[in-house]
C-alpha positions in Angstrom: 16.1 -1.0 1.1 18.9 -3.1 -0.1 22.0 -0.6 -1.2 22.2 0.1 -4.9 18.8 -0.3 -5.1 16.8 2.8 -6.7 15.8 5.0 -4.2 18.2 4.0 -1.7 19.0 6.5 0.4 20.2 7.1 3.6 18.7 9.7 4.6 15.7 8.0 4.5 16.3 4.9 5.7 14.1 4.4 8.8 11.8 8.1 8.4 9.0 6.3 9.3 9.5 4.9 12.8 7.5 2.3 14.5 5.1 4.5 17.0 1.6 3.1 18.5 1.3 5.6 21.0 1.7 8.1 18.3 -0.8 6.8 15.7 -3.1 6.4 18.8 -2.9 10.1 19.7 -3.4 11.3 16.3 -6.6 9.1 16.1 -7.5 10.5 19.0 -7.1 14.5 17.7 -8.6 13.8 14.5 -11.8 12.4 16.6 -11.9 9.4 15.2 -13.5 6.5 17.2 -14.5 3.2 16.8 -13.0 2.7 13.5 -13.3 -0.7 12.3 -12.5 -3.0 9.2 -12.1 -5.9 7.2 -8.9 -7.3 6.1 -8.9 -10.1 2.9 -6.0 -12.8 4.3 -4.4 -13.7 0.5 -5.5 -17.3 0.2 -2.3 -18.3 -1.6 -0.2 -16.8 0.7 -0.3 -18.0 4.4 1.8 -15.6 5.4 -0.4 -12.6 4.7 -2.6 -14.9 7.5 -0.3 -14.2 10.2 1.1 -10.6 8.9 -3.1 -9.9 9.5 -3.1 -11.5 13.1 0.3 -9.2 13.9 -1.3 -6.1 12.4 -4.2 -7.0 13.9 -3.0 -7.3 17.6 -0.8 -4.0 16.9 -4.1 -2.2 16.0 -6.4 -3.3 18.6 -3.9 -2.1 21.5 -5.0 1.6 20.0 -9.1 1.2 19.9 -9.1 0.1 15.9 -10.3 -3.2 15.1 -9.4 -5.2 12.3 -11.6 -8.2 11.2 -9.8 -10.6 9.4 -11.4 -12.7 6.7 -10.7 -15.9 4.7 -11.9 -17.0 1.7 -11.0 -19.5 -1.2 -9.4 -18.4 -3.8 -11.9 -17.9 -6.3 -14.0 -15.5 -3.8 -10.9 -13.7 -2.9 -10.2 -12.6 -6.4 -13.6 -11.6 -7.2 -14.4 -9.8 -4.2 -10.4 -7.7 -4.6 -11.1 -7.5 -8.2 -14.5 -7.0 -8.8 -14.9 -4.2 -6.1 -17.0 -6.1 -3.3 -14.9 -5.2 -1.1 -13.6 -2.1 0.5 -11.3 -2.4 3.3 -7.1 -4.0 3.5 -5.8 -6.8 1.3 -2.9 -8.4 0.9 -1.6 -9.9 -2.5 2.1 -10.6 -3.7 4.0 -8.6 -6.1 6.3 -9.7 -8.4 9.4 -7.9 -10.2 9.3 -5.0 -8.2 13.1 -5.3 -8.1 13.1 -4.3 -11.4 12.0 -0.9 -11.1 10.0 1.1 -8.6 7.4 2.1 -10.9 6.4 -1.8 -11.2 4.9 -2.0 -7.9 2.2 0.6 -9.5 1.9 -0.5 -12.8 2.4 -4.5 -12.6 -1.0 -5.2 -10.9 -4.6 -3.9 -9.9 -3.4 -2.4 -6.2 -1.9 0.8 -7.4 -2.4 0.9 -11.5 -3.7 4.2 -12.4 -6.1 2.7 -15.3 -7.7 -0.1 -13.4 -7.2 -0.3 -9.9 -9.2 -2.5 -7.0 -10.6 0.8 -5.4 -11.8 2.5 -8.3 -9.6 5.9 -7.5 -9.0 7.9 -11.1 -6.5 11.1 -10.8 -5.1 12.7 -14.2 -2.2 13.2 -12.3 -1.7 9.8 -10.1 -1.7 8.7 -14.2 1.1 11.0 -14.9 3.0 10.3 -11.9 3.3 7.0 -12.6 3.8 7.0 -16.7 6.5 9.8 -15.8 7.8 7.6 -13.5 7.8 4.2 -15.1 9.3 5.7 -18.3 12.4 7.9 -17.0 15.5 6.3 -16.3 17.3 8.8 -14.7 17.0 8.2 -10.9 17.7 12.3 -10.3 14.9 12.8 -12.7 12.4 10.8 -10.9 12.9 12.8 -8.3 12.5 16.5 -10.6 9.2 15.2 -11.8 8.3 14.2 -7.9 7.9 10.7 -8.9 4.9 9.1 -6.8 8.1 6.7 -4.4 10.0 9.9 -3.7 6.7 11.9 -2.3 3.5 11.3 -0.6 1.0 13.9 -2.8 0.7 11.2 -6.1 -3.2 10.9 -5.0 -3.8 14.3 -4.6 
């Protein structure tokens, strides 16, 4: 994350790290086996194309498959947006420089009222209202705003 950006921080810069081997063994422990899905390429957006081919290569080398799948545009958006399909997409976001909160509230991915899979949580919506209404960075992270922790879908 660029410096002076919100929730730039170096102390977690980089807490996620890169690790097939790892995500392999805790496939393995959880007993999951021949897990499969479908990925929806953005058809606007060649780039989410070859981001799926990557991911797609990365995955296999651990026992998960990945089916990639192209469609026109007009099937692509009915099938993300009309809840036909249930597996990976890709779209692009825009002005999520602005704030962190618009990356959950500027589209149908991760909006709390409507979103592509269906998921309703009284307090994934009050996450993110808290969140996309305080302005106080030190706040966000009082009210453990939904980009500071990894419990806003519980």
């Amino acid at each position: 994350m660029a410096a002076g950006v919100a929730g730039d921080e170096a102390a977690k810069q980089n807490f996620y790290t890169f690790d097939l081997a790892k995500a392999g063994a805790l496939l393995a422990e959880s007993g999951v086996t021949n897990l499969e899905f479908g990925y929806l390429a953005n058809p606007v957006n060649d780039q989410t194309n070859g981001f799926g081919q990557i991911y797609q290569s990365d995955l296999a080398k651990i026992g998960v498959k990945m089916n990639i799948k192209n469609f026109d545009g007009a099937t692509w958006v009915d099938m993300v947006n009309g809840g036909q399909f249930f597996g990976i997409y890709m779209a692009s976001g825009t002005y999520f420089n602005l704030s962190p909160s618009t990356a959950f509230t500027n589209g149908k991915a991760f909006n709390p009222d409507l979103n592509n899979s269906a998921h309703k949580s009284d307090k994934y919506v009050q996450l993110i209202t808290t969140g996309a209404t305080e302005t106080d960075r030190i706040e966000w992270t009082a009210h453990e705003s939904p980009w500071y922790t990894n419990t806003w879908l519980a």
